[in-house]
C-alpha positions as CSV (number, residue, x, y, z in Angstrom):
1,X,42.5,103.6,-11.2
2,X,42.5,100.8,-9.2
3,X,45.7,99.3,-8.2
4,X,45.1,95.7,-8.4
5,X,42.0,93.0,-10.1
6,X,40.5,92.4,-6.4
7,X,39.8,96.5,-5.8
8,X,37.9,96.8,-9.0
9,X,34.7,95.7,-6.7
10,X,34.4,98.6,-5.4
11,X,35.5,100.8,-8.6
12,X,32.2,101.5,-10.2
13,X,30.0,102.2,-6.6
14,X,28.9,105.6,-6.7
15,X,30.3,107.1,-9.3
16,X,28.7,107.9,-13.1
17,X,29.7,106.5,-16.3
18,X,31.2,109.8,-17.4
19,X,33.4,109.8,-14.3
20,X,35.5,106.5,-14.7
21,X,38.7,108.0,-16.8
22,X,38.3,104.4,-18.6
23,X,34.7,105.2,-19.8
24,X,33.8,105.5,-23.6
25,X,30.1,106.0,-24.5
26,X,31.3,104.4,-27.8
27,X,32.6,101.2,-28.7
28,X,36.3,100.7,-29.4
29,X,36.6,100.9,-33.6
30,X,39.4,98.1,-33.4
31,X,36.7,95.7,-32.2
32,X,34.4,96.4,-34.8
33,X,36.9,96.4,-37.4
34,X,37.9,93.3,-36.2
35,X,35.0,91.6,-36.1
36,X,35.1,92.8,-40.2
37,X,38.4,91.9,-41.2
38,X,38.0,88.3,-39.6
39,X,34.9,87.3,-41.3
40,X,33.6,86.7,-37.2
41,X,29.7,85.6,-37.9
42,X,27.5,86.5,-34.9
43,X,27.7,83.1,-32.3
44,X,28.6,83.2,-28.6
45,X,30.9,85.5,-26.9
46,X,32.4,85.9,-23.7
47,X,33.5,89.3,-22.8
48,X,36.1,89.3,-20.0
49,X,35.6,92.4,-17.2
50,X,32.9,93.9,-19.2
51,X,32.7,97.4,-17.7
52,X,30.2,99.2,-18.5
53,X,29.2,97.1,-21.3
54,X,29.8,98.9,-24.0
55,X,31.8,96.3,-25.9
56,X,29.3,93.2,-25.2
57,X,26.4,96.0,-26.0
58,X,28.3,96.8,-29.6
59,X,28.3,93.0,-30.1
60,X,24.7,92.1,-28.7
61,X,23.5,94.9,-31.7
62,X,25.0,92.8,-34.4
63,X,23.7,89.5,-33.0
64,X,26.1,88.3,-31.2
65,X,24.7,86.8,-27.7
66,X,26.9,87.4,-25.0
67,X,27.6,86.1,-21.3
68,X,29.4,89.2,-20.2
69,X,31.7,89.1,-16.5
70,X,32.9,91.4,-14.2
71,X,34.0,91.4,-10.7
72,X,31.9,94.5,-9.7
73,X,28.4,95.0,-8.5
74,X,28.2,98.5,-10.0
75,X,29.8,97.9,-13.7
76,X,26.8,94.6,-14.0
77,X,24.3,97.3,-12.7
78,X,25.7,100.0,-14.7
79,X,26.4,97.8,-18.1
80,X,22.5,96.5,-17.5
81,X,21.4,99.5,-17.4
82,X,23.1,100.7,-21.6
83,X,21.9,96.9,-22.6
84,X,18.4,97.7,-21.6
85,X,18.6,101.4,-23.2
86,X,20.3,100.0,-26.8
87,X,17.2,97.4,-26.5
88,X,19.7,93.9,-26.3
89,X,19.4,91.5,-24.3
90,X,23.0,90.4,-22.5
91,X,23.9,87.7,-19.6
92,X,25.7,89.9,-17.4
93,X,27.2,88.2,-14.3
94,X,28.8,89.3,-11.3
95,X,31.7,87.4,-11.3
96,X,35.2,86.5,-10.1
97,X,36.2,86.2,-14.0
98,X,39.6,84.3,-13.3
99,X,36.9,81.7,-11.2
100,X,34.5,80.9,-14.4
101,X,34.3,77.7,-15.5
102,X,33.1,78.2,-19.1
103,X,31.1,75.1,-20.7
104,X,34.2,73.8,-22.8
105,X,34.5,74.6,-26.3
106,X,31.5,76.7,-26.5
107,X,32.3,80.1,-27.2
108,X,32.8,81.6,-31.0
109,X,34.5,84.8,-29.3
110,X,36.5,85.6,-26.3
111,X,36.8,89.8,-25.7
112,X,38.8,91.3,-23.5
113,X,39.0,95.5,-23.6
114,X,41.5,95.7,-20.9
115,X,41.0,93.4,-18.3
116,X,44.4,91.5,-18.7
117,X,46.5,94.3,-18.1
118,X,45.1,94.6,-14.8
119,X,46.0,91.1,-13.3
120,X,49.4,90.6,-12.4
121,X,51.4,88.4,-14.5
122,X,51.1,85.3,-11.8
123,X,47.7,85.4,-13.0
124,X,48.1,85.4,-16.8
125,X,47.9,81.7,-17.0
126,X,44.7,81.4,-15.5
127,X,43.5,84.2,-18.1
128,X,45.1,82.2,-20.4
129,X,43.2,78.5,-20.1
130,X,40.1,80.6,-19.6
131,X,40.2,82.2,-22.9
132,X,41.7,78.2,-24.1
133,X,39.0,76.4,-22.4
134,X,36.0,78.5,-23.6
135,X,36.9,78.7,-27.5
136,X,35.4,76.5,-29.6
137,X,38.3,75.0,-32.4
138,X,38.8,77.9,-34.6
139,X,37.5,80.5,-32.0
140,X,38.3,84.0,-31.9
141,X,40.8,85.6,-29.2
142,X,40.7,89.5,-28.9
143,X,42.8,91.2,-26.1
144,X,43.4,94.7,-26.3
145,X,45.6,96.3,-23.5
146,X,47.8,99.2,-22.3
147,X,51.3,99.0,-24.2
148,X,54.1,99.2,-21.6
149,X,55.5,102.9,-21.7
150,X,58.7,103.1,-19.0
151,X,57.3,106.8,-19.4
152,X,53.9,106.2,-18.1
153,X,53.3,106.4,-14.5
154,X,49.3,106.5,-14.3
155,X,47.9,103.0,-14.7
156,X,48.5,99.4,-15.1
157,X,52.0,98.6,-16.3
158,X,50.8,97.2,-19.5
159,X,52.4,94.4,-21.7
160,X,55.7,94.6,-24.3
161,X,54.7,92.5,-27.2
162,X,57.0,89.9,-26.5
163,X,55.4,89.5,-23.1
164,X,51.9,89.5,-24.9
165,X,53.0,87.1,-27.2
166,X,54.4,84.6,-24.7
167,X,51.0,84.7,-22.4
168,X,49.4,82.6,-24.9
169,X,50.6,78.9,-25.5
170,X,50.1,76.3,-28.3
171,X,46.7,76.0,-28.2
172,X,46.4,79.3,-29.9
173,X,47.8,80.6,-33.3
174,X,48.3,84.3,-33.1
175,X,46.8,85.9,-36.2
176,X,48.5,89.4,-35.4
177,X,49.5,91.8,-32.5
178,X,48.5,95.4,-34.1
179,X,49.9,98.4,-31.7
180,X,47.0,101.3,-31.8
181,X,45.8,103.3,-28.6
182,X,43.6,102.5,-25.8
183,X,41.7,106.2,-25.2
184,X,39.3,107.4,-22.2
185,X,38.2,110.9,-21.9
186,X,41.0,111.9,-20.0
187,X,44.1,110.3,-21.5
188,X,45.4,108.2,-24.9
189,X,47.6,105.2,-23.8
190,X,49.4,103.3,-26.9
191,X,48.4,99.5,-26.8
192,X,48.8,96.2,-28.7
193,X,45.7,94.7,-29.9
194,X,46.2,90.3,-29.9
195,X,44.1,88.6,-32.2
196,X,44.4,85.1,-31.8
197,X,42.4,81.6,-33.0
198,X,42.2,78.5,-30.8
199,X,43.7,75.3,-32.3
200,X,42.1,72.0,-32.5
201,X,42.2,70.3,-29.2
């Protein structure tokens, strides 16, 4: 697993989808369970370090459209590739994610599936008025990521939930912080999944 944000460009060249140790051919349940238990109606959403797409593909098929980001060539080729299979249609982008200027206050939904647990914490502020400046009043906030285990030495560090509470500021009310498990083919990590809502600018 890559060591820092900047060396997932180069993560997902050459390799399959079964290979990546984060790869799930199926969407995480807590999103979709979620997206239940929060009433979330099918808008816009902006899925942060998509991946393989998975998650923005599981939201495209219930009518969600989506402007999904990642860093690396290979994960917008590879998460192209499931959108075009599942029949959706998805704005992928190659992007610096941390660099996207989002039209303000447009977005119904904001997804991350770990992506924050890879920056390191100077950055979680600029994750931070991302996932502020895209939300419309009342927009969603999903962040799941790695739980920090002292026990764990594979990985990124992951958050405590005090640390994952404090990333976010007043312009966000935290619905809840639900501790589950973050699972690839090769390993089950605990995590903390964030649900949060923007406030009224």
């Amino acid at each position: 697993m890559p060591e820092s944000y900047s060396s997932w460009k180069d993560a997902y060249e050459g390799v399959r989808p079964e290979d990546l140790p984060w790869f799930s051919a199926t969407p995480d349940p807590d999103l979709l369970a979620s997206l239940d238990r929060f009433g979330a109606k099918p808008g816009l959403a902006l899925d942060l370090g998509s991946g393989p797409g998975i998650h923005a593909v599981a939201l495209a098929k219930r009518g969600w459209k989506v402007i999904a980001l990642d860093i690396s060539p290979g994960a917008i080729r590879m998460a192209s590739q499931f959108a075009e299979e599942a029949g959706v249609k998805i704005d992928f982008r190659n992007a610096d994610v941390l660099s996207f200027q989002p039209r303000s206050g447009s977005f119904d939904l904001v997804h991350d599936r770990g992506f924050l647990h890879t920056l390191e914490s100077r950055d979680w502020k600029k994750w931070t008025n991302l996932a502020a400046a895209a939300l419309k009043p009342g927009g969603l906030l999903f962040a799941k990521e790695f739980a920090h285990d002292p026990n764990r030495n594979d990985g990124p560090r992951g958050f405590t939930k005090l640390e994952l509470e404090n990333v976010l500021d007043n312009r966000f009310t935290i619905e809840s912080i639900q501790e589950g498990t973050f699972r690839g083919p090769p390993f089950v990590h605990t995590a903390f999944l964030l649900i949060a809502r923007r406030e009224p600018k």
